[in-house]
C-alpha positions in Angstrom: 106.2 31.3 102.9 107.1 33.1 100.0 108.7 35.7 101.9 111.4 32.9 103.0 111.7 31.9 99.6 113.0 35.5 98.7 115.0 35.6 101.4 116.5 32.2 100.9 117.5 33.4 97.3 118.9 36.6 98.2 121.3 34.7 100.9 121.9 32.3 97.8 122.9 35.5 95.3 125.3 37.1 98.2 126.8 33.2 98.6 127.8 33.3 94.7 129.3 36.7 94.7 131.4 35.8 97.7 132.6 32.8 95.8 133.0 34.9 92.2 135.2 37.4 94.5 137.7 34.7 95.4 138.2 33.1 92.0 138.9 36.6 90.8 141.5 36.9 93.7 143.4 33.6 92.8 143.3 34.7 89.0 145.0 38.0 89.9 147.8 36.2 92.2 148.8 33.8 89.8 149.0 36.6 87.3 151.3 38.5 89.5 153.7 35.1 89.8 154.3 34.9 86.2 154.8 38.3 85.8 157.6 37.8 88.0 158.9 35.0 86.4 158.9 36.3 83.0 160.7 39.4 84.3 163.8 37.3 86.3 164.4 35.7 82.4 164.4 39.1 80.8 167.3 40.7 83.0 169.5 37.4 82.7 169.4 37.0 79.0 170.2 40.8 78.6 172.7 40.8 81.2 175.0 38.1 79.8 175.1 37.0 76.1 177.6 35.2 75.7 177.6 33.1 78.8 178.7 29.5 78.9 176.2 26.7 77.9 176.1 25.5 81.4 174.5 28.6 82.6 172.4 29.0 79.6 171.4 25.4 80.7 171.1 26.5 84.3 168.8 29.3 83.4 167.1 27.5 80.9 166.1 24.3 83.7 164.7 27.4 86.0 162.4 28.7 83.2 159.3 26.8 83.4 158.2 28.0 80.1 161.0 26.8 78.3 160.3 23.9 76.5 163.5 23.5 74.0 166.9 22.9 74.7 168.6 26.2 74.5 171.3 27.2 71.5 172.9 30.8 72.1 171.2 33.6 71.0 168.3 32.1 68.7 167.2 30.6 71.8 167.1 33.8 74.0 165.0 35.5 71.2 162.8 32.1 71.2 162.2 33.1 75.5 161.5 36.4 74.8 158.3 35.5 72.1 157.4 33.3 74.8 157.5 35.5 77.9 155.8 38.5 75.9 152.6 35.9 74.9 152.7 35.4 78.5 152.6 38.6 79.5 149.7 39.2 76.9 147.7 36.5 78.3 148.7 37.6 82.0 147.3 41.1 81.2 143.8 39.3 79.7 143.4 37.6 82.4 143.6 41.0 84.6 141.3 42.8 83.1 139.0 39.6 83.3 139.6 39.9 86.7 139.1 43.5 86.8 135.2 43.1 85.2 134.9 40.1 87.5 135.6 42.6 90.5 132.7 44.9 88.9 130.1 42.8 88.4 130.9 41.3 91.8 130.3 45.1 93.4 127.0 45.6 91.1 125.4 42.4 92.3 126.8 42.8 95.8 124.7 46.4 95.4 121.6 44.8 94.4 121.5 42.3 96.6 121.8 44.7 99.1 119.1 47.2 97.8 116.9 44.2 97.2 117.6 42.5 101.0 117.1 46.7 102.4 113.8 46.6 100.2 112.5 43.3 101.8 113.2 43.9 105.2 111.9 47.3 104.9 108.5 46.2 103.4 108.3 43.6 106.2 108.6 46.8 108.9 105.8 48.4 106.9 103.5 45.7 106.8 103.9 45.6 110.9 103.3 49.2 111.2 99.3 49.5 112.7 96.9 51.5 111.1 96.5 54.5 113.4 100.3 54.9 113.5 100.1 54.6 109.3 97.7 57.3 108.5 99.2 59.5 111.3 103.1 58.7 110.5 103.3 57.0 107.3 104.6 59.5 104.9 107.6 60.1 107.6 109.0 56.5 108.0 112.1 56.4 106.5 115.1 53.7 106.7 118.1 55.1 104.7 120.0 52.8 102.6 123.3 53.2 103.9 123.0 54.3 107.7 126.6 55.7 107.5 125.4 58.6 105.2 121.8 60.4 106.9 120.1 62.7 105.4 120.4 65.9 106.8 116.9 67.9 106.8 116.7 71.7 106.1 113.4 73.1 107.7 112.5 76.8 106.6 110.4 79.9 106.5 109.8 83.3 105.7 107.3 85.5 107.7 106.0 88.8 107.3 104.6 91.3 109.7 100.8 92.1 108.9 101.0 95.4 111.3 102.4 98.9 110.4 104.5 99.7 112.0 105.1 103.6 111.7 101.7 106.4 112.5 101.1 106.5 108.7 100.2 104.0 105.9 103.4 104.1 103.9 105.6 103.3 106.6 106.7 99.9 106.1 106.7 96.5 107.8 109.2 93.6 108.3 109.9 90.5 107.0 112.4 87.8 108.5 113.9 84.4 106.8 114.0 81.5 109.4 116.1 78.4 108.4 116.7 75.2 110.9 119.3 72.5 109.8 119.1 69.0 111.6 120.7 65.8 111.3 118.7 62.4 111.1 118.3 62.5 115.4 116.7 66.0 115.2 120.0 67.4 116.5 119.8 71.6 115.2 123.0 71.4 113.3 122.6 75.2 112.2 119.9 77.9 112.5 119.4 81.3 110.8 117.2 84.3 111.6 117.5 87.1 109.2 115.7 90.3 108.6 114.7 91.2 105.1 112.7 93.8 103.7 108.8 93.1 103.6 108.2 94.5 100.0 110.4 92.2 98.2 107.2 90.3 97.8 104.7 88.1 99.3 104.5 84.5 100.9 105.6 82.8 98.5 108.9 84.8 97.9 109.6 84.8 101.1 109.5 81.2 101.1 111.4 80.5 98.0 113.8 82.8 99.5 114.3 81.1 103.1 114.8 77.7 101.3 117.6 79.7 99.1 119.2 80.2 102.0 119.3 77.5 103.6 120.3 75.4 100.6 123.5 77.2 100.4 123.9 76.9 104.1 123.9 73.2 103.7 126.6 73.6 101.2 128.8 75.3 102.9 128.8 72.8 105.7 129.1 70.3 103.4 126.4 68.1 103.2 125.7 66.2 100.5 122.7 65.0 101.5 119.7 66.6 102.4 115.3 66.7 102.5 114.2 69.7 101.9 110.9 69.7 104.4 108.1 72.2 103.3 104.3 72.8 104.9 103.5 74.8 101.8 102.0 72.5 99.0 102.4 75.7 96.0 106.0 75.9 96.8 106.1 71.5 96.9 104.7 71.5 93.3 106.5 73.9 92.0 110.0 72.0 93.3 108.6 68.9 91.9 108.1 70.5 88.5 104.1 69.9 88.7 103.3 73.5 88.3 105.3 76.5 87.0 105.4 80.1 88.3 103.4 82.7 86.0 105.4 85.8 87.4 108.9 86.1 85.9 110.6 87.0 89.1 109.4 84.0 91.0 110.0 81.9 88.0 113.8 83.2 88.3 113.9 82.1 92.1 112.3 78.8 91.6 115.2 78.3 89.3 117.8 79.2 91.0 116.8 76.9 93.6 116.3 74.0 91.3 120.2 75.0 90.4 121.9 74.7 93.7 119.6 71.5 94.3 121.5 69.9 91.6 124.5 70.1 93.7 123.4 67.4 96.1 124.5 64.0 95.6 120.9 63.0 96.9 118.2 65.4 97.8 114.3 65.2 98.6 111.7 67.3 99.2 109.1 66.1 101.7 105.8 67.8 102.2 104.2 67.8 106.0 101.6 69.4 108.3 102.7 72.8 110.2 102.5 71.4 113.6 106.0 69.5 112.3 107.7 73.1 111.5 107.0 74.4 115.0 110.6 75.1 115.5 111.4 76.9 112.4 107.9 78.9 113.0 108.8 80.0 116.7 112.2 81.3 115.5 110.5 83.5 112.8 108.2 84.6 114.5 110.4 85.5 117.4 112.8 87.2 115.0 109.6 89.4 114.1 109.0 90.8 117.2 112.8 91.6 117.8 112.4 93.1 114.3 109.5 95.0 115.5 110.5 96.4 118.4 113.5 97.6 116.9 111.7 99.3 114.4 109.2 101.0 116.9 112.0 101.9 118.5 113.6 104.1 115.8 109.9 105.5 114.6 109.6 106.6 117.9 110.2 109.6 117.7 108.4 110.1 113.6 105.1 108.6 115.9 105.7 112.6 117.7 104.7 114.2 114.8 101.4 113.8 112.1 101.3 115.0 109.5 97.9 118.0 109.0 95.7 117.4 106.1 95.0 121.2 105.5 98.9 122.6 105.4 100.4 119.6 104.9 103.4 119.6 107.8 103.9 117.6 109.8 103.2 118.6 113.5 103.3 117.3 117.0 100.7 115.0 118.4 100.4 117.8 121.3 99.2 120.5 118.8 96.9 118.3 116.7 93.2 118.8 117.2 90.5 115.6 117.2 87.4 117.0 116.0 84.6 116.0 118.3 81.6 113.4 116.6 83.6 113.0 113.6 87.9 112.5 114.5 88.9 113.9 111.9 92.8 115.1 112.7 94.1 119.2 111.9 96.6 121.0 113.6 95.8 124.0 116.1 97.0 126.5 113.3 94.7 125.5 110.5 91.8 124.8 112.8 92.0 128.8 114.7 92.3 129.9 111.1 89.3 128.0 110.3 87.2 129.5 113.0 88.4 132.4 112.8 86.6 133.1 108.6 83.7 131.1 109.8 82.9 133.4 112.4 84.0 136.7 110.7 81.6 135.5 108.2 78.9 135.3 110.5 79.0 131.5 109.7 78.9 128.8 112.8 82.1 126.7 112.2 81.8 122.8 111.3 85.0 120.4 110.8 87.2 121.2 107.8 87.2 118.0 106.1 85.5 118.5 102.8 82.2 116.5 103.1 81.6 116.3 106.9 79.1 118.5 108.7 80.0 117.9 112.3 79.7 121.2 114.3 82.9 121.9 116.5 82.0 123.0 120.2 83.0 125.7 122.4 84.4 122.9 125.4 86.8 120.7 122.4 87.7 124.4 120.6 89.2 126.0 123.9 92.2 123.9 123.6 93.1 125.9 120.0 90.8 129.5 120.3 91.4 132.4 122.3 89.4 133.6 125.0 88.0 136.3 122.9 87.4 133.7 120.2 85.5 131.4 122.4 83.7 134.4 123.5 82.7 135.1 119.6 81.9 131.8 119.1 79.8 131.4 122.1 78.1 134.4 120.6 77.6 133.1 117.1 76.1 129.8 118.8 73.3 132.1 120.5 72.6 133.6 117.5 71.7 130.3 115.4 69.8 129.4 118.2 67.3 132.1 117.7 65.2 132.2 114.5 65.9 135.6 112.7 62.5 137.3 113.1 63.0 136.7 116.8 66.1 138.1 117.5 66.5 141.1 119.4 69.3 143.1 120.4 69.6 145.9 123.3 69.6 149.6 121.7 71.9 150.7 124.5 75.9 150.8 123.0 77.4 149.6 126.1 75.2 146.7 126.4 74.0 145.4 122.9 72.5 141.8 124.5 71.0 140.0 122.2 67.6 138.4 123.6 64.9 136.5 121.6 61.2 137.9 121.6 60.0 135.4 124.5 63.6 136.4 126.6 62.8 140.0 126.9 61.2 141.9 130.2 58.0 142.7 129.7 56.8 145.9 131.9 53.9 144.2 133.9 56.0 141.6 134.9 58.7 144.2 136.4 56.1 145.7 138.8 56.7 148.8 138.3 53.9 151.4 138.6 55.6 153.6 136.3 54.7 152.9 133.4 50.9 152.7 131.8 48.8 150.1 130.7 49.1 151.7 127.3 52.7 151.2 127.2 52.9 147.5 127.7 52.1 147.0 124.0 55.5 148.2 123.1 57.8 148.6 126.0 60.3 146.3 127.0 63.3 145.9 129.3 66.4 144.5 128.7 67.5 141.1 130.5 71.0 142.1 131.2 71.3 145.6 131.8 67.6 145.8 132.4 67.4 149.2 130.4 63.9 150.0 128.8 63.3 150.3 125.0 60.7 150.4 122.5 60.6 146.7 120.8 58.4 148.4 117.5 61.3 151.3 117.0 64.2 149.4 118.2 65.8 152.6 120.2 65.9 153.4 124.1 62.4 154.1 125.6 60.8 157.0 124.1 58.5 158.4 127.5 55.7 160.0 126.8 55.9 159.6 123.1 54.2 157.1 120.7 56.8 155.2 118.3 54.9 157.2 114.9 55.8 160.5 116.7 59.2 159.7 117.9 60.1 158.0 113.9 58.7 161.1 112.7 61.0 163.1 114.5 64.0 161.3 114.4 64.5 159.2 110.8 67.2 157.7 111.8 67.9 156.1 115.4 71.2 157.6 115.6 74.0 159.2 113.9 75.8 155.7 113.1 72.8 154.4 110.9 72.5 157.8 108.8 75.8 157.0 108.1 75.6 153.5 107.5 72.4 154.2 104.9 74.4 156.7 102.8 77.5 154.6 102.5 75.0 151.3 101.0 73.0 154.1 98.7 76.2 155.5 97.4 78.2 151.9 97.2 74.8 150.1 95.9 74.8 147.6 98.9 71.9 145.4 99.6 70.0 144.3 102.8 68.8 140.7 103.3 65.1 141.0 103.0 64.6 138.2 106.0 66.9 139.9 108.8 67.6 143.5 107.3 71.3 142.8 107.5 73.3 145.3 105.2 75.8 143.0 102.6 78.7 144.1 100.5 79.6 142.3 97.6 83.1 142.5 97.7 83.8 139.7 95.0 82.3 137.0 93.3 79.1 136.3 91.6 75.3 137.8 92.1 74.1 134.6 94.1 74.7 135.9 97.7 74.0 133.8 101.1 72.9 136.0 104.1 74.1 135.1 107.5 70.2 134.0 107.9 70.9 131.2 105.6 68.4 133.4 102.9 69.4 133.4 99.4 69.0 136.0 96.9 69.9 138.1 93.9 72.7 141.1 95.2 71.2 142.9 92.2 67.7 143.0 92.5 67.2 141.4 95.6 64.7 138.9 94.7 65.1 135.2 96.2 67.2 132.5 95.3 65.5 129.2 95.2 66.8 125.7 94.9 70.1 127.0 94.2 68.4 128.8 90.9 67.6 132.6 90.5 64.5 133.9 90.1 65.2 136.7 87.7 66.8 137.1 85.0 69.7 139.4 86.1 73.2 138.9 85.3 75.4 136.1 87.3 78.3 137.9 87.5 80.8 140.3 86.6 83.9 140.0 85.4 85.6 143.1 87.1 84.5 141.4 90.3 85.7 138.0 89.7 89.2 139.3 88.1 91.3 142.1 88.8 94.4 143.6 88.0 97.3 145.2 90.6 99.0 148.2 89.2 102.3 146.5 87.4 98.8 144.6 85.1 99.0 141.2 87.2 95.9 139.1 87.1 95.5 138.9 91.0 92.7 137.6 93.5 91.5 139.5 96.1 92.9 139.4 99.6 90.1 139.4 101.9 91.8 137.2 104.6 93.1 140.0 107.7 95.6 139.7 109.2 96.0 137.9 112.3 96.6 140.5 114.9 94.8 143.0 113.4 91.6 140.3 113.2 92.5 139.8 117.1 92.6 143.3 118.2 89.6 144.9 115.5 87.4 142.2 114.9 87.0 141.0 117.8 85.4 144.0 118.4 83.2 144.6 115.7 82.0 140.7 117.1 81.6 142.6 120.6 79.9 145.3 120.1 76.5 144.5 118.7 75.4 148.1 118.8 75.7 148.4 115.2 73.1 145.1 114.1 75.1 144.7 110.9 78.3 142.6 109.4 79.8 142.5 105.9 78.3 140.3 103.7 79.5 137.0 102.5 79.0 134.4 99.7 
């Protein structure tokens, strides 16, 4: 077969180098002999001149170079030329030698590389199919079994979580690096944490196999295959493709520098499933990372930070809006509630967009009991169109009831009162008092409502008062719900507690978020004013929190009045 024949002839080659190497030794031997000799005649000419001619003679016989009979000193200088073209052809024939040696050890090599190559291709051949395509880029059979290749297995893994309550809190990132020799032995093993912004996947690679080239080094080994599962990182270390970012084009280099200082090094691309060991200590070395670093955010996760006043503030004291989630602190959201209600206004969540009504059951945990009672009250009142509300004319009682809510007289059965009262007499539901529903005051007996207006303009003291003071200050009333308004700043366009819209001027309605007159939209002496040092200031309308507490709670109370400051 002509796999014999190749054999055959490699055993032939070896045979002749064998033979070339012992030729080469006898050469050198006899080379060292005359060396000698020529040496021995040196020192005994030197060492006595003028001997007698019986030991010239003597030394002369011993010489087997000498080939003339010996006359004193011409014939000692006649030795010499001989021994030094000796010792001239001695040191040719060493160097001969000497390239004889070399060539020997060059053909010995590729005879050996060659005979390696053979009997490797043979194993190949006898490799089955199913072992090939699952196996086949991993057979290996080093050259010289003495010196294995060491392989360095390696990678860097990120944390995808967060790991602090808010977005910029960072996450971490470990280096994972497995040594082994050619048995699969673990000769060393890293696990280090970096930082998980120095980059992405690919840095964190580059940067594992950094470190575990220079491990290798510093144990020594000259040999290593660098095993990858990342086929951007594998081109790139075979100089098929070139990083476009500067910074990774630096790393790649770097590693392509302590590469070179391998005697032999290879990089081998595989499947994952063959870096399971490297990928179980960095992922291992993740969660120690992580834990550790929930550990020391614990206590940062106590606190979150409030959109509206922008501390931060403890998880205890934060509020979850109900519908919506959005996240404010107690603080912000009582103060919240607190202008939306003294503006007659039912209070939705603060975040700018979002129209989610808060409720009396998720507010209790922020609102005071006279708040909640406010708001409870401010939550009946939107309930009840405007032209149905009613409230009780008595001051201690001040209910407010809706049209279809109130007593009427024939249901009370009471024989009291005539059939001629029923059109306009009512009865309170909660303190059951009787009043006049067209006049709005306590029951007028025996008196019909044109008589009674007629005799008393005003229905008490409070609202003579109340009328004066919005003549004199030019104050309007909503036209829908008769509710008196103050302007106390800003522009002509003013919003009733009704939800009706109108001009404070002239009164006349707002439509579509347009006027319909032509008055003025503002003035500038109520948009701008000055204190009394000539400081451009705005005005402070906000009260202050226990005066709001102890007075306008109050004023919330005590209906009797059936009026509230305006608003924009």
């Amino acid at each position: 077969m002509a796999g014999d024949d190749d054999l055959a002839a490699l055993h032939e080659q070896a045979a002749l180098a064998s033979s070339a190497a012992v030729s080469a030794s006898d050469l050198d031997f006899a080379f060292q002999l005359q060396v000698a000799e020529a040496i021995q005649a040196s020192l005994r000419a030197n060492s006595n001149p003028s001997s007698s001619s019986s030991a010239a003679a003597a030394s002369a016989a011993s010489s087997p170079f000498q080939s003339a009979p010996v006359l004193e000193s011409s014939d000692v200088a006649y030795a010499l030329e001989v021994h030094a073209a000796d010792l001239a052809r001695a040191e040719e024939d060493r160097l001969d030698a000497q390239r004889l040696r070399e060539a020997h050890a060059q053909a010995a090599a590729t005879v050996r590389i060659a005979a390696h190559d053979a009997l490797f291709a043979r194993e190949l051949a006898s490799v089955p199919e199913d072992q090939w395509a699952r196996d086949g880029d991993n057979i290996e059979r080093p050259l010289d079994p003495t010196k294995p290749l060491f392989r360095v297995f390696f990678k860097g893994l990120s944390s995808k979580g967060v790991v602090g309550p808010r977005d910029r809190d960072p996450g971490v990132a470990v280096l994972a690096v497995a040594v082994c020799d050619h048995q699969g032995n673990v000769v060393l093993r890293i696990q280090k944490p970096v930082e998980a912004s120095v980059g992405g996947h690919m840095t964190l690679e580059v940067m594992a196999l950094t470190e575990g080239l220079e491990a290798a080094l510093g144990l020594g080994i000259q040999s290593i295959k660098i095993v990858t599962d990342y086929r951007v990182l594998y081109n790139h270390l075979l100089g098929i493709w070139r990083p476009t970012q500067k910074k990774l084009a630096d790393m790649i280099d770097q590693v392509l520098s302590v590469r070179k200082k391998f005697k032999q090094c290879e990089v081998l691309f595989v499947e994952r499933r063959q870096l399971e060991y490297v990928m179980k200590l960095a992922k291992e070395s993740v969660e120690s990372q992580l834990a550790k670093a929930i550990t020391v955010h614990a206590g940062m996760e106590m606190r979150e930070n409030c959109a509206i006043c922008l501390e931060d503030t403890d998880v205890s004291k934060i509020h979850a809006v109900e519908g919506c989630a959005h996240r404010f602190c107690f603080s912000c959201m009582k103060e919240h509630v607190k202008v939306k209600l003294l503006h007659g206004m039912l209070p939705a969540c603060p975040q700018d967009g979002c129209t989610k009504q808060l409720t009396v059951e998720g507010s209790k945990v922020f609102l005071s009991p006279r708040l909640l009672g406010i708001m409870v009250q401010r939550i009946r009142e939107a309930q009840i169109p405007p032209t149905q509300k009613i409230y009780c004319p008595y001051p201690k009682c001040s209910a407010l009831m809706s049209l279809s809510e109130v007593i009427h007289p024939m249901q009370a059965s009471c024989s009291k009162y005539t059939v001629a009262d029923a059109a306009t007499l009512r009865k309170c539901v909660k303190c059951r008092g009787s009043f006049c529903i067209s006049c709005k005051v306590p029951w007028h007996d025996r008196m019909t409502c044109h008589d009674y207006k007629m005799m008393h303009p005003h229905a008490n003291s409070e609202d003579a008062k109340l009328e004066n003071l919005a003549e004199h200050r030019l104050w309007q009333k909503c036209v829908k719900c008769q509710h008196m308004i103050e302007l106390a700043e800003g522009c002509y366009h003013m919003t009733c507690v009704c939800g009706y819209e109108f001009c404070y001027t002239c009164g006349k309605e707002w439509r579509d978020k347009k006027p319909t007159c032509s008055c003025p939209l503002w003035d500038e002496h109520n948009l701008i004013r000055n204190d009394i040092r000539g400081n451009v200031v705005r005005e402070n309308i906000q009260e202050d929190e226990d005066e709001y507490d102890d007075d306008e709670d109050d004023y919330y109370v005590q209906e009797d009045a059936h009026y509230n400051q305006g608003f924009r």
